[in-house]
N, C-alpha and C positions, 0 to 999 in steps of 0.2 A: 222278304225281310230286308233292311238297309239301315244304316246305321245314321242316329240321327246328331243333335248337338248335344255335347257331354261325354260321347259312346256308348248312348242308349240306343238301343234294340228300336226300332219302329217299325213294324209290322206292314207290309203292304196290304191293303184293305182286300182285294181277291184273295189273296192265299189264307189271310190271319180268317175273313169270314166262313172259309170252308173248316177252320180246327173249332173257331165256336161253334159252330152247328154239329158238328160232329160230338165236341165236349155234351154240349146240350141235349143231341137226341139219345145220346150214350146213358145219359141220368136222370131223362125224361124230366130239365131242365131243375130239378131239386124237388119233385113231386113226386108223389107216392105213385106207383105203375100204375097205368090205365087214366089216371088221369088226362084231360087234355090242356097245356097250361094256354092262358090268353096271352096276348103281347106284352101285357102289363108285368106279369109273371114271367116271363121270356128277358125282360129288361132288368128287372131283378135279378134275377140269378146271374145274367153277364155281368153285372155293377158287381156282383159278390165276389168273382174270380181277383184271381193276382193276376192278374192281364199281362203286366210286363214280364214276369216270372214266366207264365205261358207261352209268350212270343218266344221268349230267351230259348226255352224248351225243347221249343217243337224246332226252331231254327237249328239247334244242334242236333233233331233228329231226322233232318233234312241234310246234312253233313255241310253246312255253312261256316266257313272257316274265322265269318268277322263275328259268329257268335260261339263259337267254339274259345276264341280268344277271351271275349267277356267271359265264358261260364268260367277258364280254366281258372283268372285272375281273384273270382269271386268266390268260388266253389272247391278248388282243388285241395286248396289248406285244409279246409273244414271236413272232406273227404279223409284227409290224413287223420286229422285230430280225432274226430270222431269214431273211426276205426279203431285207434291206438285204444281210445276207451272203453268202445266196447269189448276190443279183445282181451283188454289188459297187457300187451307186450306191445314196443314199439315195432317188432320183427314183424309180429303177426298183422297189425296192426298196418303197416307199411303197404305187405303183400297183400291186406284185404281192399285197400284205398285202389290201389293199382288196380288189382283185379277189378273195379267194380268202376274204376274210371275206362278201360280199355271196353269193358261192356257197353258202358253207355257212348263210348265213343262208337260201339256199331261195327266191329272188327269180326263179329260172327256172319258168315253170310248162309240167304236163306235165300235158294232161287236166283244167285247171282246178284239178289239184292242188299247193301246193307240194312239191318235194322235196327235202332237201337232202344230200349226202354221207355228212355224219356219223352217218346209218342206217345205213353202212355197217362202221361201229367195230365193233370187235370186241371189245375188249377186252383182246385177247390179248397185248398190248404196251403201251406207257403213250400218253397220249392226248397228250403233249409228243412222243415220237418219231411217230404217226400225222400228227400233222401237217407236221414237218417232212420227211416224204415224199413230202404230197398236195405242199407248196410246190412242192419241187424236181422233180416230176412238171409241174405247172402251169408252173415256167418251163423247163422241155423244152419242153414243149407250145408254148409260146410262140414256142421260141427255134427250134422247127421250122420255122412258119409264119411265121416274121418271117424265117430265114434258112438256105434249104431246102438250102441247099449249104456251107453254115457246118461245121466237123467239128465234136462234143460236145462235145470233151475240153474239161474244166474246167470244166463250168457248175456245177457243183455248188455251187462257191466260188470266190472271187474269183483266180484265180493271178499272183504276183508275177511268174512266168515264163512265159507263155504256151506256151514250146515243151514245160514239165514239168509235166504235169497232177498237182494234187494230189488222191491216191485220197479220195474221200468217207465221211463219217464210218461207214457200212455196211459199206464196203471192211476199213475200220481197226479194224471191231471185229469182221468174218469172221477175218481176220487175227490177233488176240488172241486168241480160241477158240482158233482153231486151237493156239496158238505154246501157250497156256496147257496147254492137252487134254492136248499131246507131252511138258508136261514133268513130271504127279504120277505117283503111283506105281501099278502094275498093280493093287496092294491097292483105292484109291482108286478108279481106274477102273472095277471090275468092281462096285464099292460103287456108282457111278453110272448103269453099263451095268444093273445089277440094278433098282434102285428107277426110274430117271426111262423109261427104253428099254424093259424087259421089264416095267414096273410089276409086280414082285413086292412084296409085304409086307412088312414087318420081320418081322416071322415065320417067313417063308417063308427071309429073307438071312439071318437067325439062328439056323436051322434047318441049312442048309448049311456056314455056317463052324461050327458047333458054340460058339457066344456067344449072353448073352442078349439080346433082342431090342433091352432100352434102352440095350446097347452099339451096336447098329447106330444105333440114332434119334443119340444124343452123338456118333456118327462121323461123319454124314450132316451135321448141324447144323455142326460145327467143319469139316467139309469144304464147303460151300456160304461158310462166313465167308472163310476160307482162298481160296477160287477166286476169292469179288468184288474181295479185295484186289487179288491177282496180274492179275486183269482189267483192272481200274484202272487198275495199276502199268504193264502192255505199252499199254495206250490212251494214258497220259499219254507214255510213250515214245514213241510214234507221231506225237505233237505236239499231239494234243487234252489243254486246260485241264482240270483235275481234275473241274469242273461238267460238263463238255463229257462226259467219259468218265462219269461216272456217270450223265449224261443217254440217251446212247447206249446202256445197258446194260438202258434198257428198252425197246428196238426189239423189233418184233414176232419172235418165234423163227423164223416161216416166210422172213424175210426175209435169214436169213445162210446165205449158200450153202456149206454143210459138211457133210459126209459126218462126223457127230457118232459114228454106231455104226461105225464104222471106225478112229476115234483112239481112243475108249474100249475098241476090244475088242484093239489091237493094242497089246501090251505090250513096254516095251521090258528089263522084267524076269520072272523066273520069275511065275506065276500064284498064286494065292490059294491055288488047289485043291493047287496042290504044296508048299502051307506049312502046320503048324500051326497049327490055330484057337488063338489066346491066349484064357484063361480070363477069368472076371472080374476075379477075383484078381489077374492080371497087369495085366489095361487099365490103362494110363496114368490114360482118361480118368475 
């Protein structure tokens, strides 16, 4: 890895192509096991990563001192802050930042080697929610062994109400999918169920409705703007700050418990298949 103009991270192409393949054969490149994916499927799934967040990652898990500088600049505040909140105490809060920054700096040796966490990235999510999970992972951890018979509820974040745990922010954005998924249109759905779920083509989607192909990409595009709003919109509802919800939104996919091909394939209006394909002529867009 070497540092390129700005102080961005740029990945040397031998090193960075041995963490893709590895990322990829690790999650059988976003495919269901056994599958075997094609090149086309292979190229997808790398375009999905946070690429630079991944360089950034793995360079600090390799003990790189010019990426250690970028994570400390970007990352270390946020490490604080987000501690302080989950613990509720700046004290606590302080000591769990620290503790969880000296981890991922790789201070534990294993075989004489260091190792740190963040080998563990994947990419698949933003490296501001990867961490906000190791945290509150680590003050579990904590809050197991400090208080074996303590219940969980609320550690997430500080609760004004101890008896009313407030759901954490993974909670509040399962919740959002969901609410969001129930409420577009069967047309939209099946636009989604088709491209993200069966990865078919635009070719293949615009082959079926009888539209040309760069009417599906215009749909797909204004529908993806469309869903982040309305994400947003149920997260800030929910009580997270605007920051907070956009923050949350790049949580790792694997990490929200939803039956995704279930809300998209269950329509609460007639199907696609029972409606005429509109021409180009007609598209709106």
């Amino acid at each position: 890895m070497a540092l390129g103009r700005g102080g961005e991270l740029r990945p040397q192409p031998g090193a960075f192509s041995g963490v893709l393949s590895f990322v990829g054969e690790r999650v059988n490149h976003g495919l269901p096991p056994g599958v075997l994916p094609d090149s086309a499927q292979k190229t997808a799934f790398f375009r999905s990563l946070h690429l630079t967040e991944l360089a950034l990652a793995h360079s600090c898990a390799l003990g790189r001192e010019a990426a250690w500088e970028i994570f400390l600049s970007r990352y270390r505040g946020f490490l604080v802050q987000t501690a302080v909140s989950i613990t509720g105490s700046v004290t606590l809060g302080q000591d769990l930042g620290d503790s969880l920054y000296a981890e991922l700096y790789g201070l534990r040796q294993t075989g004489g080697e260091r190792r740190s966490p963040l080998a563990s990235y994947s990419g698949r999510g933003s490296l501001l929610a990867w961490l906000r999970t190791t945290l509150v992972q680590r003050s579990r951890d904590h809050h197991r062994r400090t208080y074996r018979e303590t219940p969980l509820d609320g550690i997430d974040s500080p609760a004004a109400a101890p008896t009313t745990p407030i759901p954490t922010e993974l909670a509040q954005l399962t919740a959002a999918v969901a609410r969001t998924l129930r409420g577009i249109a069967a047309e939209d759905r099946f636009l989604l169920s088709a491209y993200f779920l069966d990865r078919q083509t635009l070719f293949q989607i615009a082959q079926t409705l009888a539209v040309h192909e760069a009417t599906i990409s215009r749909r797909l595009k204004r529908l993806a703007g469309n869903l982040h709003k309305q994400l947003v919109g149920n997260l800030v509802s929910s009580g997270l700050s605007k920051a907070a919800a956009e923050e949350a939104l790049g949580a790792d996919p694997r990490d929200i418990e939803i039956n995704l091909r279930m809300l998209l394939q269950t329509s609460q209006t007639s199907s696609f298949s029972n409606k005429k394909a509109p021409t180009e002529a007609s598209d709106p867009l």
